[in-house]
N, C-alpha and C positions, 0 to 999 in steps of 0.2 A: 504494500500500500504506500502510495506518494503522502508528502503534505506540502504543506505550504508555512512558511513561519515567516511573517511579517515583522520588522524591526521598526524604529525611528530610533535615529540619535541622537543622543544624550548630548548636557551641556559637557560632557567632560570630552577631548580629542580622544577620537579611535573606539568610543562607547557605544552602544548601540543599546537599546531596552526592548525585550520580546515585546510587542504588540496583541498578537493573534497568531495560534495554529489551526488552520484547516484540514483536515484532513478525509474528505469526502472521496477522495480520487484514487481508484484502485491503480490506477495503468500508469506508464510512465510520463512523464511533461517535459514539455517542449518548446513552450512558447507563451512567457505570460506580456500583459496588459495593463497599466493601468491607467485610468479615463482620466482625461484631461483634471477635472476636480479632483480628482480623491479618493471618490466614495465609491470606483467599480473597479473587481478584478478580473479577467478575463484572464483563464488557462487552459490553454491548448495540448493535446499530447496526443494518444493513441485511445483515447473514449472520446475525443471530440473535444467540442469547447464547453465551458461549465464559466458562469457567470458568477460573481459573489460581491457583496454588500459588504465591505470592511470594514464597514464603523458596527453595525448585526452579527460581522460575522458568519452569515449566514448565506449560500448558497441562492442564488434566482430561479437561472434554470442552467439546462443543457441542450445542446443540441448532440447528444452521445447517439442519436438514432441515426443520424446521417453518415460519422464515423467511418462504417465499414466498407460504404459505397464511394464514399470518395476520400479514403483515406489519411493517416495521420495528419494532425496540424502541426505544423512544423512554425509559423509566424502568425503572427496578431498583431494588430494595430486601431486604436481609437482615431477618425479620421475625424476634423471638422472641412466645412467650406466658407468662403470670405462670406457668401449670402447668410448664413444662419451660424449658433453658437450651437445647435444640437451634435450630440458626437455619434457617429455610428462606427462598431466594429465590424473591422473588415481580419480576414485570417486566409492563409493558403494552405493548400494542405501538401503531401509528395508528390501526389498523383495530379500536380499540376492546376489543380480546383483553383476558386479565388471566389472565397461567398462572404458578402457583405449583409450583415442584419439590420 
């Protein structure tokens, strides 16, 4: 089983303080995310992408259904455009995919 352990740094040089462990993700990861604010992580690997609320701690969703059809995520990216401040991720996977939510 993967996790995930989120830090911030401390006032002290070279400190960091644990945050948060998640640990929802059986498979291996590969590619995380996090959204322009703050408040979203995006982790990619070989169950797909999986969404998570960091300040919750808590998991959104996944898209682990798509996974097997088009293959490992390998990158992620929170994208904006000059017109709007909404973020939309975008992720590729081996197999060449490139699906944006």
């Amino acid at each position: 089983m993967s996790f995930l352990a989120l830090f911030n740094k401390s006032a002290q040089p070279l400190h960091y303080k644990l945050l948060a462990r998640l640990t929802a993700y059986n498979g291996s990861i590969h590619a995380l995310a996090i959204s322009n604010d703050g408040h979203l992580l995006a982790c990619g690997g070989t169950e797909g992408i999986k969404l998570w609320d960091i300040t919750l701690q808590k998991e959104l969703t996944s898209s682990s259904n798509h996974h097997e059809s088009r293959g490992t995520v390998s990158c992620a990216i929170w994208a904006t455009t000059m017109k709007t401040t909404a973020e939309t991720l975008c992720y590729g996977t081996g197999l060449g995919y490139i699906i944006c939510l």
